[in-house]
N, C-alpha and C positions, 0 to 999 in steps of 0.2 A: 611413475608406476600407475598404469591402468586398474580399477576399479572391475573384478571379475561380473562377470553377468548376475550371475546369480547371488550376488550380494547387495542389486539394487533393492532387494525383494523388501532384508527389512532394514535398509536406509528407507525405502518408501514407508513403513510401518512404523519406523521411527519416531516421523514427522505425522503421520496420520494417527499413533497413538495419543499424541498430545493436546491435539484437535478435539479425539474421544474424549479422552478425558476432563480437559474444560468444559465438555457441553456437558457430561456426565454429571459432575460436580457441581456445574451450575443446575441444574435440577435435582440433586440433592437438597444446595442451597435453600431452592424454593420450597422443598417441606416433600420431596419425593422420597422413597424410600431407598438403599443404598441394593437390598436385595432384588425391589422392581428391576435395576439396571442392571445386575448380573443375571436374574432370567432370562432377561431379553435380550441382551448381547447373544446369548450361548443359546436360545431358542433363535436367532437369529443365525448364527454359523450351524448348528444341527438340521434347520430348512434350507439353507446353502449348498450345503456340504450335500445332506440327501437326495436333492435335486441331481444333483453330481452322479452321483452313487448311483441313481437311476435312469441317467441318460445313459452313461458306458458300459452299466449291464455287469460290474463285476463286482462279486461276492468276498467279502473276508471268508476263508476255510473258519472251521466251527473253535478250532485249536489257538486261533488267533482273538478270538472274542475277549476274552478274560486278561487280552496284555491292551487290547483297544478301551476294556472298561475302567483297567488301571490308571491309564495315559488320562483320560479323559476326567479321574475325580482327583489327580493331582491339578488337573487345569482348573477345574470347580474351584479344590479349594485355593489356587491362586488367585483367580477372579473376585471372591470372596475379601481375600485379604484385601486385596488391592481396593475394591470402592473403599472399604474400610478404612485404607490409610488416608484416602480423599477425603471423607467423610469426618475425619478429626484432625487433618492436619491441609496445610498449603500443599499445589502443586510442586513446586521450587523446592518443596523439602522431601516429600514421597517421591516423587520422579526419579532423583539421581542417585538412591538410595539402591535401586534396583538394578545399576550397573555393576554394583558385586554378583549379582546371577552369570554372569559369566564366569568368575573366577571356581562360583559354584558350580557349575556346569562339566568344567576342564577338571573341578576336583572327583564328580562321580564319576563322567566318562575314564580317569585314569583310573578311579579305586575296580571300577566295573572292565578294566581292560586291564587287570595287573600290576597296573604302570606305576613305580615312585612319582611322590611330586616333588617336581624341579625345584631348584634356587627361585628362576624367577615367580613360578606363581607365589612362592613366600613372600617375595617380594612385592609382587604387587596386592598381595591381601595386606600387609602392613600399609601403603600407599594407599588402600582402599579404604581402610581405617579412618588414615589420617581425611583423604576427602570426607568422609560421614562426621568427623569429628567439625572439620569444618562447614558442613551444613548442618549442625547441631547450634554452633557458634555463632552462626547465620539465627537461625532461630531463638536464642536465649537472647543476642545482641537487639533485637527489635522488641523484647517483651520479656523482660527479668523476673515477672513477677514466678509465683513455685509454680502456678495451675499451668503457665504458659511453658514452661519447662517443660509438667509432666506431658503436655497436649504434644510437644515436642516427640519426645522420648517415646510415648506411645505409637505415633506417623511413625517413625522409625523403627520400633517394632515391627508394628503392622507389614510395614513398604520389606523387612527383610524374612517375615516368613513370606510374605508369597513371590519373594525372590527365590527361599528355598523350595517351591511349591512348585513354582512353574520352572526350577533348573531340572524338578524331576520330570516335569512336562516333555522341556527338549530332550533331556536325555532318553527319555523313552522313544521318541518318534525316532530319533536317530536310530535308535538301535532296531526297532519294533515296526517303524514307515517305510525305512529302506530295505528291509527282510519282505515286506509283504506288497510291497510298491504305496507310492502314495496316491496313486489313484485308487488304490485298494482298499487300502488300512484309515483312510481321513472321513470317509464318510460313515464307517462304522463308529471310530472314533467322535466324533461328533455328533453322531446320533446317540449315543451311548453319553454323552457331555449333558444334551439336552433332558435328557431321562432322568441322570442326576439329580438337575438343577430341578427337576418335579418338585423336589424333597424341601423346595424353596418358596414353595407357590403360598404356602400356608401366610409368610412373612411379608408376601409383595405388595403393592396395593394391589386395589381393585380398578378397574379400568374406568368403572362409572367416576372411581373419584378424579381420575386424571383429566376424563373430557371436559375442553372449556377452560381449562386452567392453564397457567402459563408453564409449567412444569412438563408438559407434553413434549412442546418443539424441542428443548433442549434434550430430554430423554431418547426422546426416536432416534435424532441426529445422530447424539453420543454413541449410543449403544451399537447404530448400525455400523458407524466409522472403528469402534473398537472389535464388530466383527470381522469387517474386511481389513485392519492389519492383522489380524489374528490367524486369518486366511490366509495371506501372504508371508505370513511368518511360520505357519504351519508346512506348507507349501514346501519351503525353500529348506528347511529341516527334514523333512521327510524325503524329499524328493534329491537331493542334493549331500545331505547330511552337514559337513564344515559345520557343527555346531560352534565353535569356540570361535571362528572369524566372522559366522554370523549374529552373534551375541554381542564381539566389539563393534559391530555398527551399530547394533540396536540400541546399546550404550547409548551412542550420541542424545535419542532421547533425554537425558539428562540435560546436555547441553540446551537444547531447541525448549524446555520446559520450562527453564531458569529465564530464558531472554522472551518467550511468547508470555508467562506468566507474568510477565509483568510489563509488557509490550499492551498486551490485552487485558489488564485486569479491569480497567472499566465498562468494557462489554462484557465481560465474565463476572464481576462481583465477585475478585478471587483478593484475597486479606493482604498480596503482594503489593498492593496498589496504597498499603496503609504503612511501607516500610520505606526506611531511609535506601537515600543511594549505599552508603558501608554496611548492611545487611545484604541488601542482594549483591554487592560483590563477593560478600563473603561465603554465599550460597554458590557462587558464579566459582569462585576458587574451589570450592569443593565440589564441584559438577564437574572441572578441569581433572580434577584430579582422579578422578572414578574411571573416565576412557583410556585416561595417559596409566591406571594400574592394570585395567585388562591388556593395555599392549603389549606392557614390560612382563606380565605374568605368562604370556601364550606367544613371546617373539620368535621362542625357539621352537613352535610350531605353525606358523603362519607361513 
């Protein structure tokens, strides 16, 4: 079975999300602040995107503005969550946490389309469970102590609201990108992202503090590599819609999170690199288990 075109988009963004986010995190680590890197991710996709907007000359209708401003402060606040989960927790545990957004995704598009939900998406949110339950297990197995638990429990937190954040994100584009076209509807929406993230500036550093410092290189990288999967993952939603077989690739992330997070932790300075082999398998089984529940949840739409 051939791999359709348009689902290289975020199998590319997959593996380029996990890239972001290591550099991202790694200049956390270094004393950066978690807000500087969502500024600039998303001031980084709203000069992207606008550029866009103004080489092809085409306008969102005025009617359209207030579904593009929607779209764009559920993406904020997913971005938001998300450094956050990095910022208190390990890659290998936030990462794979986030392949239930698909399940969540198939569950608004059906509630927003009518639809009963199936046997199998039941199935695979129990399945989805069990995987979180085992990168939970993964995490408490390397560090028993309560604080370590709660550090746990919070990552996980964090990693499922802006699971539920950015499932409103796709769903809107699908609905809202492909009504207005996506060369139409993405640069307003991301201008409209950027504008937002103003309301963030208050909390970011200051630039003078970053020059000089080692906190720089890994910020720029991070941030610029999580706006162009963001890009491509925008893209292929809007432009395409298949939300729900675009999400089980983006899944994979989980997988490529668990094995580069700790492939790379010592050029990353990422806490994987301070865990036993039966810890990260145990992460590794519950990463397995997160894509294997989006497929069985959406097989009878695929």
């Amino acid at each position: 079975m051939t791999l359709p075109l348009h689902l290289l988009f975020p199998l590319f963004s997959s593996v380029v999300f996990v890239f972001g986010m290591l550099n991202a995190k790694r200049a956390i680590s270094l004393g950066g602040s978690p807000w500087t890197s969502t500024v600039l991710a998303n001031f980084w996709l709203a000069a992207g995107w606008g550029l866009c907007g103004l080489a092809t000359g085409l306008q969102l209708p005025q009617q359209g503005w207030w579904q593009a401003a929607l779209v764009a402060l559920s993406f904020v606040a997913g971005q938001v969550f998300t450094y956050f989960a990095y910022q208190h927790g390990d890659v290998s545990v936030a990462t794979p946490v986030f392949g239930v957004k698909v399940i969540i995704v198939a569950v608004i598009l059906s509630g927003l389309a009518g639809e009963p939900i199936s046997a199998p998406v039941w199935v695979g949110a129990g399945l989805a469970t069990l995987g979180v339950g085992f990168i939970q297990a993964g995490a408490a197995a390397g560090d028993r102590s309560q604080r370590s638990v709660l550090r746990s429990l919070l990552t996980i937190g964090l990693a499922l609201l802006a699971a539920v954040s950015l499932s409103l994100f796709d769903a809107g584009l699908q609905l809202w990108g492909r009504r207005w076209g996506a060369a139409t509807f993405l640069p307003a929406m991301f201008v409209c992202t950027g504008l937002w993230s103003c309301a963030l500036l208050p909390f970011a550093d200051r630039p003078r503090r970053l020059l000089g410092t080692p906190i720089l290189a890994p910020l720029l990288l991070g941030t610029l590599l999580m706006a162009v999967q963001a890009m491509s993952m925008s893209w292929s939603l809007s432009r395409f819609g298949d939300a729900t077989r675009i999400n089980i690739v983006y899944a994979l992330r989980g997988l490529w999170a668990v094995a580069l997070a700790r492939l790379l932790s010592r050029t990353f300075s990422t806490a994987e690199r301070q865990h036993s082999r039966s810890v990260m398998l145990l992460r590794l089984l519950g990463a397995i288990l997160l894509p294997a529940s989006v497929i069985i949840a959406l097989s009878d739409r695929s």
